[in-house]
N, C-alpha and C positions, 0 to 999 in steps of 0.2 A: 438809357435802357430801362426797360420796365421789368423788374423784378418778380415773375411769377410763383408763388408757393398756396397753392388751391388744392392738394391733394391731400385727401386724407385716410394716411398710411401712419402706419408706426415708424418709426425714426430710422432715417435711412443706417443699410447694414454694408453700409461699406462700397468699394466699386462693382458697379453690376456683374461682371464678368468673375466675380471671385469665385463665386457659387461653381461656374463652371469649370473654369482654368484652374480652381484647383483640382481637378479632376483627369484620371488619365484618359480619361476615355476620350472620343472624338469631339470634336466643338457640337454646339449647340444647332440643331435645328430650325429653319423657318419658316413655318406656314402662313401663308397673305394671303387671303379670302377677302375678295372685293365680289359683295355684290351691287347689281346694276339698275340702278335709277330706285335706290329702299332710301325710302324717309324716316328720320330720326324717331318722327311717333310710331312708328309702325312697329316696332319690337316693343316685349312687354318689360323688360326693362329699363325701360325711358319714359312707355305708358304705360301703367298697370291696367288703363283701361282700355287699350286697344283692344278692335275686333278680331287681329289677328292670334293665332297662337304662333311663340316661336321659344318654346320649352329650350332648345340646344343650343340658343343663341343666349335668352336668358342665365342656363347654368354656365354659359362660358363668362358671363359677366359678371358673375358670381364668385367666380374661381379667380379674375385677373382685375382690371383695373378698368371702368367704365369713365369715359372723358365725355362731359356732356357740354364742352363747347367743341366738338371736334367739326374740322371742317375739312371741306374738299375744294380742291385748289381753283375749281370752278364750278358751276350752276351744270354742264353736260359732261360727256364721256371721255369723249378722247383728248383734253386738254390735263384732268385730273390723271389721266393714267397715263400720258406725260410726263406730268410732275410727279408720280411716284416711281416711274424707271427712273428718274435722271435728277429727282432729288431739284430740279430748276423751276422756277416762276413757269406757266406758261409760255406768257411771251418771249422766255427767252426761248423757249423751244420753236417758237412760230407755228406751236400749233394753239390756235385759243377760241377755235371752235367745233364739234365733231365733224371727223374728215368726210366729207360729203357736203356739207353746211354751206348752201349761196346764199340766204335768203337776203331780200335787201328790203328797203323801206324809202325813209325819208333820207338816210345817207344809205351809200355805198358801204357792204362790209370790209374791214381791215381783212387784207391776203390771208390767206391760210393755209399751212403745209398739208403736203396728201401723204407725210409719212414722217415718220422721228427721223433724224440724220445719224448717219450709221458712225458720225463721229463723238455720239455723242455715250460716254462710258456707263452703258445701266448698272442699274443693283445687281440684275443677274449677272452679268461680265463680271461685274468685282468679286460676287460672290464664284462664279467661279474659277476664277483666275486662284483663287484662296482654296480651292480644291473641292469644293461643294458640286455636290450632283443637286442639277436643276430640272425642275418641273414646271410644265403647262399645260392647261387646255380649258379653254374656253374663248372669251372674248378679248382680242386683241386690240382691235382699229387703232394701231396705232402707221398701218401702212401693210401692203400687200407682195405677193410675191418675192424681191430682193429685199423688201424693208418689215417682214415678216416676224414673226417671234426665233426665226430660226438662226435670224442675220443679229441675234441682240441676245446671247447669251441663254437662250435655251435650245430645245432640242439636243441635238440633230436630225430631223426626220418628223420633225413635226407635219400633217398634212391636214392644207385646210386652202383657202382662199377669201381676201378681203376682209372679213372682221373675226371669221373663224378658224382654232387651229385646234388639231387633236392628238395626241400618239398615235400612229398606226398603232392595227388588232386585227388578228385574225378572225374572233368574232364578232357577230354583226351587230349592228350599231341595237339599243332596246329601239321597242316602236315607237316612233312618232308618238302614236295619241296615248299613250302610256309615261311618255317622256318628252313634252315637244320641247321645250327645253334645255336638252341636255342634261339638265341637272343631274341626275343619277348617273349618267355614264359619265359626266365627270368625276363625281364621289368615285367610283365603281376604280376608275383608273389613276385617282390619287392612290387608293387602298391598294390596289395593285403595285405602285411606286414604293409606297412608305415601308410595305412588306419585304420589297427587294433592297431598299437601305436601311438595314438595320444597324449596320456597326460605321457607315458611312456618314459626314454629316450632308445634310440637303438643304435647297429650297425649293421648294412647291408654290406656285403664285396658282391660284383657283380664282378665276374670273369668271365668277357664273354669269349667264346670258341674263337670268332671272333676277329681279320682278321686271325687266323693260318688255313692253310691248314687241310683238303681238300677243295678248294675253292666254296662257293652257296651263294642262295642270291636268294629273290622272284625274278619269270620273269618277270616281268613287268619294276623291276629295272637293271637289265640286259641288256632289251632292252633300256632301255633308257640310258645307257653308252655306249653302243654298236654303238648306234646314234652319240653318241660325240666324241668315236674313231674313228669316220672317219674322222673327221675334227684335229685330236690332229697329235700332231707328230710322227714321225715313231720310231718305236725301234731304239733303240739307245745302244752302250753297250763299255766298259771296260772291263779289267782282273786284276783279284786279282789272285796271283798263278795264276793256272790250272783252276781256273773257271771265267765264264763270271758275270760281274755284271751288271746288268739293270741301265742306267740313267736317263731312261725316265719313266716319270707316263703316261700310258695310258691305263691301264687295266680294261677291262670293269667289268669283274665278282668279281675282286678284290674294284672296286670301289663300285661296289651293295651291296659287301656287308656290308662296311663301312658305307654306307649311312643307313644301314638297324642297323646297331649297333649306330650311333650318335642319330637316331629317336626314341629309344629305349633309350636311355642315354637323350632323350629329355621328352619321357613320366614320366618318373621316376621322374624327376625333376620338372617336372606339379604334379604331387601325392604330393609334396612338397608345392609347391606354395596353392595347391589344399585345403589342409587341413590344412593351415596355419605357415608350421611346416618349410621354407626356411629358417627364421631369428634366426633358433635354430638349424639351422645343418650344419656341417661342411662339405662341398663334395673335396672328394680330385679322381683325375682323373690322371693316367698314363698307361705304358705300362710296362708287363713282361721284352721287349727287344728289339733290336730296328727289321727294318722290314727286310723284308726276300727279301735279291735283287739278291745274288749269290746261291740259292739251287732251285729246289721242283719247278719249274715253275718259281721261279724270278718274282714274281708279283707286285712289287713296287719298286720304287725308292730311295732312301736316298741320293742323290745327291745333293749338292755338297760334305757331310761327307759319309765319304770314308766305302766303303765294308757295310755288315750289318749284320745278323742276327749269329749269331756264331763265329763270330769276334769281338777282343777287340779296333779295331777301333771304331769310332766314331761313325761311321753309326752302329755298334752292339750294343751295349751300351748306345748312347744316345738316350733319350725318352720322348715323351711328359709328360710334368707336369705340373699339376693344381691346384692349391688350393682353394677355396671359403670357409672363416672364418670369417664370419660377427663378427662384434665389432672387426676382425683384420685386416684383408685384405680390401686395399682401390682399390676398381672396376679399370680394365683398369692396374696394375701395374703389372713391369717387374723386374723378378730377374735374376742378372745375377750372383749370387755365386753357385760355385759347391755344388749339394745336390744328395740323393744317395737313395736306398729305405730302405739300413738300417734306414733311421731318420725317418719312419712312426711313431714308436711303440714310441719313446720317446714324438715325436710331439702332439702324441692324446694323450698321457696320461696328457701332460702339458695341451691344450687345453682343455680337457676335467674335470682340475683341480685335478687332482688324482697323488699320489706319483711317483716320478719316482722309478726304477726299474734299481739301475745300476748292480745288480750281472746278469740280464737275457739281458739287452738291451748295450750289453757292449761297442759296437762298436759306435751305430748309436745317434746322437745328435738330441735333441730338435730344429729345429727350428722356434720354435714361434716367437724368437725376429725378425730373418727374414722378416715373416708374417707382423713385426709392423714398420719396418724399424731400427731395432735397429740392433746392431755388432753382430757377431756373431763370436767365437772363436773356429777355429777348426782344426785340420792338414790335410795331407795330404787323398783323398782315393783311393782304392787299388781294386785292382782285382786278381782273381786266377781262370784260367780256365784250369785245368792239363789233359785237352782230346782232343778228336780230333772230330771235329761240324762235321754231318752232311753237311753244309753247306759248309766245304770247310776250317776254321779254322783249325790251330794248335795249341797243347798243348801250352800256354804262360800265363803271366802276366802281371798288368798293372800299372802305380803310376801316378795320377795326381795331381800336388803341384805346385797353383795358374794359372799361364796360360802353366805353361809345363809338358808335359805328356812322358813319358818312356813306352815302351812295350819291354818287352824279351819275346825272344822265346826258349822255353825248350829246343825243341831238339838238338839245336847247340848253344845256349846260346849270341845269337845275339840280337843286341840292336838297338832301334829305337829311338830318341828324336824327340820331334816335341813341338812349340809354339803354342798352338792354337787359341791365342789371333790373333796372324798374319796370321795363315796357319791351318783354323778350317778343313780343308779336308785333312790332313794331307801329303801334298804331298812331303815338304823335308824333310828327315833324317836328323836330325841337328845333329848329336852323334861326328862326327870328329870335323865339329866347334865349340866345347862348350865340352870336354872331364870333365871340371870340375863339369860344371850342371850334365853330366850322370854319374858320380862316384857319387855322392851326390844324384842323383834317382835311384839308384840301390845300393844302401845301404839303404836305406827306404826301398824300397822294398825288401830285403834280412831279413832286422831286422821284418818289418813286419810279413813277412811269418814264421820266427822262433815265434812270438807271438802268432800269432793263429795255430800254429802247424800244417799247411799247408801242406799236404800230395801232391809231386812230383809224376810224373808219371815214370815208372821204365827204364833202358834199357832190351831189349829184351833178353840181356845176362844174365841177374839177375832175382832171383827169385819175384815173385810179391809182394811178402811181404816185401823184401827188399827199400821198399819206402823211399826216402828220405826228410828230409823238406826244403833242399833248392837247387839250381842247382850249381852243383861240377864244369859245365863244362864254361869251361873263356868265358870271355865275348870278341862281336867285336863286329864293328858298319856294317850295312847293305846297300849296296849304294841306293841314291836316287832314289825314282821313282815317278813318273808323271802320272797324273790323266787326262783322254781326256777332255778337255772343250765341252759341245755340249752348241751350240749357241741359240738351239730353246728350252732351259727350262725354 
């Protein structure tokens, strides 16, 4: 087991829940704020130099605990939000790529479910089964109509179809080009929630549709980036494979609408303060995946970490993370051990003082002690993307164990090592100089994937069924490649 102690807090104050439980008042509150396809550079908290502004995301990071190896359970959507209802690996869920995803290539993609299995116990269920009133609206895809957010511990009465769900309202939705987003009528109708549980505990899960494509954002904030792309630097770009990557931020409509999703992650947090209820709830803040720099318009950056949004580099993968845990989290503090989105479900449950749950949450670890500055004992994690992204991705895998990280790729069974303590943009292949570290990460990840019975993607010779769990074909190492430095980021 690998020993993590990266965070730097003042010395833990005892077990997280004390602050609360000694309290008579109700348990603790829970707000989960995922937004969709935001890259780690893209809050000014991560980069002071980002093009974007995100003042409400910044002072939340400021107030809780910022983890800057925080990851997402996968490179797209609806595998990561997955693993954070059910606390499991993707694969064991059999969802490991977004629900709609054919796309094929040189192999066949591995199966992929059109919906979570209703047997499978969410965060919200547990939470509410504990007595918590739940909340939703936004983006779901995790399954439609019977397999909806309404079949999986929230609502009752939720109304939507396919990846969207909302409260019913008597009044009408704001306008489209004012909101195409949703963003504010989501804000608008948490604040309406949080106002009717005041003495009750909750959770609220806010899955804003924003920043994923199709890109909007009110005009007025459009224009006002528009203004500041003239001043910002010029497109700038890479190649990953056969696609280009963006390294520069200066995207005005991309930026509006982020600005339009932090002010909205700002009101929500005022409804808090508002009604008292900040020093009883726990806000945790990330992304599905990371941002979108090589597809679909390439509208942000992740530069200096490599590639993005449907890659198991860095840039697809890693993603902003936040916690705010009063009585845990000391304002202002940095973590720097790897955490993953499977450790929501274990996390709030500890937090929140209620059983763990290890036959449902099997993968993902508690880190509370984290949160207090205490060790944290955990092995390696892992990834399985057995498709081909939209963006530009291939079928591959991934193992990251303390600062070195391993990627195969399925269809030729080539291997990549990388240090990312030294070289977080992963620019050299270290696989030839270090043969012994990549036997020893590709055998974790071989064992891995025979544990969670990890469904390979097929060759095109064989039937689809024919699925394998692990890749038959040898491994070699991939030669180095080189990441363009642009000087004006």
């Amino acid at each position: 087991m690998q020993i993590l102690s990266l965070c730097m807090v003042v010395p833990p104050i005892g077990p997280v829940t004390k602050a609360f439980c000694a309290d008579p008042r109700p348990a603790p509150n829970i707000l989960l704020i995922l937004a969709d396809d935001l890259g780690y550079m893209d809050i000014g908290a991560n980069n002071p130099q980002t093009f974007y502004e995100t003042p409400n995301i910044d002072r939340l990071a400021a107030q809780g605990m910022r983890f800057t190896a925080g990851y997402a359970a996968c490179p797209v959507c609806s595998p990561t939000r997955a693993g954070i209802m059910t606390g499991r690996h993707p694969p064991r869920t059999g969802i490991t790529d977004f629900i709609g995803g054919k796309r094929a290539g040189k192999l066949l993609p591995a199966p992929n479910r059109d919906h979570l299995a209703l047997e499978e116990v969410t965060v919200a269920e547990a939470l509410k089964d504990a007595g918590y009133a739940n909340f939703f609206a936004g983006k779901w895809h995790l399954g439609s109509g019977d397999y909806g957010p309404n079949a999986q511990g929230f609502g009752p009465g939720l109304i939507g179809s396919g990846e969207f769900y909302y409260p019913p309202r008597n009044a009408a939705p704001l306008d489209p080009k004012d909101d195409p987003k949703t963003t504010d009528r989501i804000a608008d109708e948490a604040v309406r929630f949080i106002e009717k549980h005041k003495t009750k505990p909750f959770f609220a899960y806010l899955p804003f549709p924003a920043v994923h494509i199709p890109l909007g954002a009110r005009q007025d904030l459009v224009e006002k980036y528009q203004r500041k792309q003239a001043v910002a630097p010029a497109d700038a770009w890479d190649r990953e494979r056969e696609r280009q990557v963006r390294i520069v931020q200066n995207h005005a409509v991309y930026a509006a609408m982020l600005e339009q999703l932090d002010a909205a992650l700002g009101c929500v947090l005022a409804a808090l303060d508002r009604c008292g209820l900040a020093e009883r709830t726990i806000v945790v803040f990330l992304s599905d995946n990371g941002g979108l720099a090589t597809a679909e318009g390439r509208p942000t950056s992740n530069f200096p970490l490599r590639a993005g949004k449907g890659w198991l580099y860095e840039g697809g993968i890693r993603v902003p993370w936040i916690v705010r845990a009063p009585g845990a989290t000391k304002p202002g503090s940095i973590c720097d051990a790897p955490v993953i989105s499977t450790d929501l479900y274990p996390t709030i449950l500890e937090l929140v003082g209620l059983s763990p749950m290890p036959r449902q949450h099997v993968d993902g670890v508690s880190l509370a002690p984290l949160l207090t500055g205490a060790e944290l004992k955990r092995g390696a994690l892992y990834w399985h993307y057995p498709h081909y992204g939209n963006q530009g991705g291939a079928p591959s895998g991934a193992v990251r164990d303390g600062d070195w990280k391993l990627i195969e790729w399925y269809e030729d069974g080539s291997l990549e090592l990388f240090n990312l303590k030294e070289d977080p943009g992963e620019k050299r292949n270290l696989s030839v100089e270090n043969p012994a570290k990549l036997r020893e990460l590709r055998a974790k990840l071989l064992d891995w994937r025979k544990a969670v019975k990890a469904v390979m993607p097929a060759l095109r010779t064989a039937t689809v069924t024919a699925a394998r769990s692990q890749s038959s074909i040898p491994a070699s190492g991939r030669e180095n490649r080189s990441v363009i430095t642009n000087p004006r980021l």
